[in-house]
C-alpha positions in Angstrom: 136.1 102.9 157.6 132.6 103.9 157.1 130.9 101.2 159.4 127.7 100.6 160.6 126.6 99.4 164.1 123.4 98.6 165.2 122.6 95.1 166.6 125.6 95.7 169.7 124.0 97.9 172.9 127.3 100.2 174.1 129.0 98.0 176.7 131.3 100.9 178.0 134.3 99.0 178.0 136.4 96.6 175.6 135.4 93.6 174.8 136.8 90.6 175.7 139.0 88.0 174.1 141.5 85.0 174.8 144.8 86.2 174.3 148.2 84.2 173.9 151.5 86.2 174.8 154.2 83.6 174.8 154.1 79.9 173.6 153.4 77.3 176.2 151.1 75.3 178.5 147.2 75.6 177.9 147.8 78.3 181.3 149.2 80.8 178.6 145.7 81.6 177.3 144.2 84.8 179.4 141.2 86.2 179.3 141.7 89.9 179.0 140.3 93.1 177.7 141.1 94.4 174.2 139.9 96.8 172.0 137.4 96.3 169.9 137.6 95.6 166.0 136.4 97.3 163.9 135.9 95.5 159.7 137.8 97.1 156.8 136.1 97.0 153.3 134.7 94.3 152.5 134.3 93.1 156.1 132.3 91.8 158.7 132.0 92.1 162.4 130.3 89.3 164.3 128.8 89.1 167.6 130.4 85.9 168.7 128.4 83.1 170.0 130.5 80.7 169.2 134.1 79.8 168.7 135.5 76.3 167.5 138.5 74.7 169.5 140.4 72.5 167.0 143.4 69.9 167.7 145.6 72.3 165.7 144.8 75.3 167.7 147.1 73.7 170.6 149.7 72.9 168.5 149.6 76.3 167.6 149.4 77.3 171.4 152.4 75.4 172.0 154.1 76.9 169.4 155.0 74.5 166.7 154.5 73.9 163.5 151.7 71.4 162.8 149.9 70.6 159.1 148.4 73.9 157.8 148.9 77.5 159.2 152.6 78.4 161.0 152.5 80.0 164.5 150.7 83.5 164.9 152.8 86.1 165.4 152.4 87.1 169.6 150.5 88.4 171.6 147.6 86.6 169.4 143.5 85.8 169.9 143.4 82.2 168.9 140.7 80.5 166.9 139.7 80.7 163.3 135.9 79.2 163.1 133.4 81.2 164.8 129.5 81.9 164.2 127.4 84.9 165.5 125.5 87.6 164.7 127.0 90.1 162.0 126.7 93.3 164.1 128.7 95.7 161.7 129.6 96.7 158.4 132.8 97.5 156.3 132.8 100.0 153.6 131.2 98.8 150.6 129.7 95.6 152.5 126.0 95.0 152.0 123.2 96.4 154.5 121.7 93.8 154.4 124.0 91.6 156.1 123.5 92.7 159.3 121.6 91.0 161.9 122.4 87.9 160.1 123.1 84.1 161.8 126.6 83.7 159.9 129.7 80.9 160.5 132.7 81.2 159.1 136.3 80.1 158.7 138.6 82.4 159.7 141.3 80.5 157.6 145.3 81.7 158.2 143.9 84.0 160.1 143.4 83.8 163.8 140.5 86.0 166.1 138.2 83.9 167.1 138.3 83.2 171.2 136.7 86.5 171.5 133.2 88.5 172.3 133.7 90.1 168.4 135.7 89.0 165.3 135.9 90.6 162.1 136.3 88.2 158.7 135.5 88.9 154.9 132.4 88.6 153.6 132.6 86.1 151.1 133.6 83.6 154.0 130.3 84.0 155.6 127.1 81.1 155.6 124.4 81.6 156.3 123.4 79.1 159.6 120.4 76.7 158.6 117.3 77.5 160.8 117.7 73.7 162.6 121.7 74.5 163.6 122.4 76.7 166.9 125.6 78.7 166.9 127.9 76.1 168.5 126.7 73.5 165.9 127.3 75.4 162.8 130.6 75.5 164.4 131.2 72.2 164.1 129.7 71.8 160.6 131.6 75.2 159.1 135.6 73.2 160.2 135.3 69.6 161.6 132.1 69.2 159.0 134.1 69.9 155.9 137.0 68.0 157.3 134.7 65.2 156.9 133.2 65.9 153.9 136.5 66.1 152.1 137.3 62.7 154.0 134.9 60.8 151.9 135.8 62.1 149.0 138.2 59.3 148.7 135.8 56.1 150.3 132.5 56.4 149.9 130.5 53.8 152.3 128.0 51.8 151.3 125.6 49.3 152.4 128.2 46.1 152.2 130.6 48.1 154.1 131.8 47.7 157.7 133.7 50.6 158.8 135.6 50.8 161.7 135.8 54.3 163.7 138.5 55.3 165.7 137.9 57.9 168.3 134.6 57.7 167.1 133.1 60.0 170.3 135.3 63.0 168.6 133.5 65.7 167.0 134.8 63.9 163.0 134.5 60.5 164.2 130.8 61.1 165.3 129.8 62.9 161.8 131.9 60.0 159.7 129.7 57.5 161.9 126.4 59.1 161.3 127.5 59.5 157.9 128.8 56.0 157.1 125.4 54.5 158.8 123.1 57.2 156.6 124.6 55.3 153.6 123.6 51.9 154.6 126.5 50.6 155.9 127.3 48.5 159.6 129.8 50.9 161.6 132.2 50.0 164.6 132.9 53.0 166.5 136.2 53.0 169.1 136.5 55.2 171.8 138.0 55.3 175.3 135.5 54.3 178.4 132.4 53.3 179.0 130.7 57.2 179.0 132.4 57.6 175.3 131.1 54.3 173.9 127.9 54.8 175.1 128.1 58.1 173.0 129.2 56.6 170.0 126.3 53.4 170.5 123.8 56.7 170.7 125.7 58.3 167.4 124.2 55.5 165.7 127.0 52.7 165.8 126.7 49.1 165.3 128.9 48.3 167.7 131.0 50.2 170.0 134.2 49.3 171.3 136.3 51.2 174.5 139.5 50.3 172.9 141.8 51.2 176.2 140.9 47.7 176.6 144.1 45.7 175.3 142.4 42.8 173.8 139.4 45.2 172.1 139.7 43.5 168.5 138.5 40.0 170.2 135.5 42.3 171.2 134.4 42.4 167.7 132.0 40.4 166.9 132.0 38.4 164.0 128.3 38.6 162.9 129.7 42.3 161.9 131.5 40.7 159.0 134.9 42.0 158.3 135.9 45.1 158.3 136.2 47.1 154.9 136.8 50.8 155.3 138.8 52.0 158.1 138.5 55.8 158.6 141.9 57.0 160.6 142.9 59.8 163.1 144.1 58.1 165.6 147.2 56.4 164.0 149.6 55.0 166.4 149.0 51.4 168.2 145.5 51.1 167.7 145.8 51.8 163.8 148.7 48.7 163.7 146.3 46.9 165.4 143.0 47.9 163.2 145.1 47.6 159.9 145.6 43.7 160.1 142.1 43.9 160.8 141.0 45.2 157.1 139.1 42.8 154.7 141.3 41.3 151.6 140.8 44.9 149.3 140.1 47.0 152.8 140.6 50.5 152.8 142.2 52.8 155.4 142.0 56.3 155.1 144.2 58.1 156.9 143.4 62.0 158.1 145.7 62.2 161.0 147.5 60.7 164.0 146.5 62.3 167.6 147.5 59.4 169.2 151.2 60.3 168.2 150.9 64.6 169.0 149.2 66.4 165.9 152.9 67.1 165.3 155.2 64.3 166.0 155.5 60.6 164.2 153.6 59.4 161.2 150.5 57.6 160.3 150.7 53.6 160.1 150.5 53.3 156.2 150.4 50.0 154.4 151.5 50.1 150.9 148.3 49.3 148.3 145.7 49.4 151.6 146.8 52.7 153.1 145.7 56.5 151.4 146.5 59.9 153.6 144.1 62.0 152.9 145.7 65.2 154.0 146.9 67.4 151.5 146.1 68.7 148.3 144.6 65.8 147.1 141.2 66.6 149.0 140.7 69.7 147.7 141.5 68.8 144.0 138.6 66.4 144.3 135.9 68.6 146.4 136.0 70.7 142.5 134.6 74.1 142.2 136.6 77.7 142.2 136.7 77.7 146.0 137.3 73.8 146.7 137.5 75.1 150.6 134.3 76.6 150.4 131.8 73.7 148.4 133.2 71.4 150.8 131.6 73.8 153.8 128.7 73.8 151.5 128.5 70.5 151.5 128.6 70.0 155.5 126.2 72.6 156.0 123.9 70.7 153.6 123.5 67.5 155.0 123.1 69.4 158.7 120.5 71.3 157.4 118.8 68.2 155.9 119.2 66.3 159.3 121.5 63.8 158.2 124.4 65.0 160.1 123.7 65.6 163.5 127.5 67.1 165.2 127.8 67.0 169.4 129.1 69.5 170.9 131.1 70.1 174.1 130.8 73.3 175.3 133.1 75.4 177.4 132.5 79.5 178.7 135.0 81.4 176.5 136.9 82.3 180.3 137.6 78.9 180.5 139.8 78.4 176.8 142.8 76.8 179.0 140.5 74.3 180.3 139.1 73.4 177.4 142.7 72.9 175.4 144.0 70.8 178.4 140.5 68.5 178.3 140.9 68.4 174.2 144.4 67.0 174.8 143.8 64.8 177.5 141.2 63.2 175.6 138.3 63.9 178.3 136.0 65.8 175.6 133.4 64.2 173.0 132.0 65.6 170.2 133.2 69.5 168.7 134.9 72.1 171.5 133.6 74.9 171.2 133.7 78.3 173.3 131.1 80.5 174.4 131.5 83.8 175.4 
């Protein structure tokens, strides 16, 4: 394999990694030993300092099929973004490379809720000097996701955009990202500790919309509402929909409020566009759509104009942090550390 290690001390034993031997309850993530990995041509190996924890990955946990990749084959190490150190070197890779602070999508293919991963090379970026590990993190997945969100809306200054789940890792970048481009935001999230995060994100106005009569919270000064950027889906997008400005837009990137994989978005012909598909990458342009999108993310972090929270959990504790992601007690990216 011809590789080359030199920024790891010997640890004497095997690493460690989160590892998934039969389909279930957040419980079914261990923390074990396993070998360690060693990169094939072409490859990396990073020192893991950080690992992203996505809404998909419990789907996947669970065992059914969401949007995007199927179910890993088991026993499995979960995870596909992760940023670190590169501390080894494939055949043909360049020297160079090592020692570097890289993040990268791991794509189709899992490894990341572990001390080392190995991924190709020409997934790597570099991190931005500002950005720590669990931050690029956020930027490298949930970033793009944004990015490639609006794509299809562009705020502006006579905007009023409404955020659901705005204390989530996406709904905090598209707030920060909506108020950088002039325009009044309205960030919803559940209980007084999550709106106070989103009212520090930036927003105009937040709302805890557990509250049944949240839309009379609104205050009308705001102006009505003319973009509405959706996750959430379910009863508080039939509620928020009616809300929309005569030639409002609501775009629609997913439904947690309904199980990543059960139901459907609320769509309203001539107001409604989902987002996920195709579509998004057609439009980010370039011969790796995937990767100027990341680009992109990266860019406005670097520049300060995207600012991602994070919440951070020891990679031992991977089942807590899947049962706190669904349970809706995190804000901003999860991310594991080892």
């Amino acid at each position: 394999m011809g590789t080359l290690t030199t920024h790891r001390p010997p640890k004497g034993s095997p690493m460690h990694a989160i590892r998934l031997h039969a389909f279930g309850p957040p419980d079914n993530l261990t923390y074990e030993e396993v070998e360690d990995p060693g990169p094939g041509p072409g490859q990396v190996r990073l020192a893991v300092h950080a690992a992203g924890v996505h809404l998909l990955d419990t789907a996947l946990r669970e065992g059914v099929r969401g949007p995007g990749p199927a179910p890993a084959t088991l026993p499995t190490v979960p995870g596909r973004e992760i940023a670190g150190v590169v501390d080894a070197l494939g055949e043909g890779t360049p020297t160079d490379l090592l020692g570097r602070r890289v993040v990268a999508h791991l794509g189709f293919h899992p490894g990341g809720y572990a001390e080392l991963a190995v991924t190709d090379t020409d997934r790597l970026h570099e991190i931005p000097p500002n950005l720590d590990f669990a931050q690029a993190v956020a930027m490298i997945g949930t970033g793009r996701t944004a990015m490639g969100i609006v794509q299809f809306a562009e705020p502006g200054p006579t905007d009023v955009v409404l955020v659901p789940a705005a204390a989530g890792g996406l709904g905090t970048l598209l707030t920060q990202y909506a108020k950088n481009a002039g325009a009044t935001v309205i960030g919803l999230a559940g209980g007084p500790a999550k709106t106070a995060r989103v009212k520090a994100a930036g927003a105009d106005l937040a709302v805890d919309y557990t509250n049944p009569d949240w839309p009379r919270l609104l205050d009308t000064h705001h102006g009505e509402i003319t973009l509405l950027y959706d996750g959430v889906g379910g009863d508080v997008a039939r509620t928020a929909v009616p809300l929309l400005a005569p030639h409002g837009r609501h775009i629609v990137f997913g439904w947690s409020s309904q199980g990543i994989t059960s139901g459907t978005p609320h769509l309203v012909e001539g107001v409604s566009t989902n987002v996920l598909g195709p579509e998004m990458l057609r439009r980010a342009g370039g011969a790796d759509p995937v990767r100027t999108l990341e680009l992109r993310a990266l860019a406005q972090a670097a520049d300060g104009r995207l600012t991602p929270t994070v919440h951070r959990f020891p990679l031992r504790e991977a089942a807590a942090a899947h049962r706190a992601l669904q349970n809706r007690h995190t804000t901003g990216k999860v991310v594991l550390e080892p």
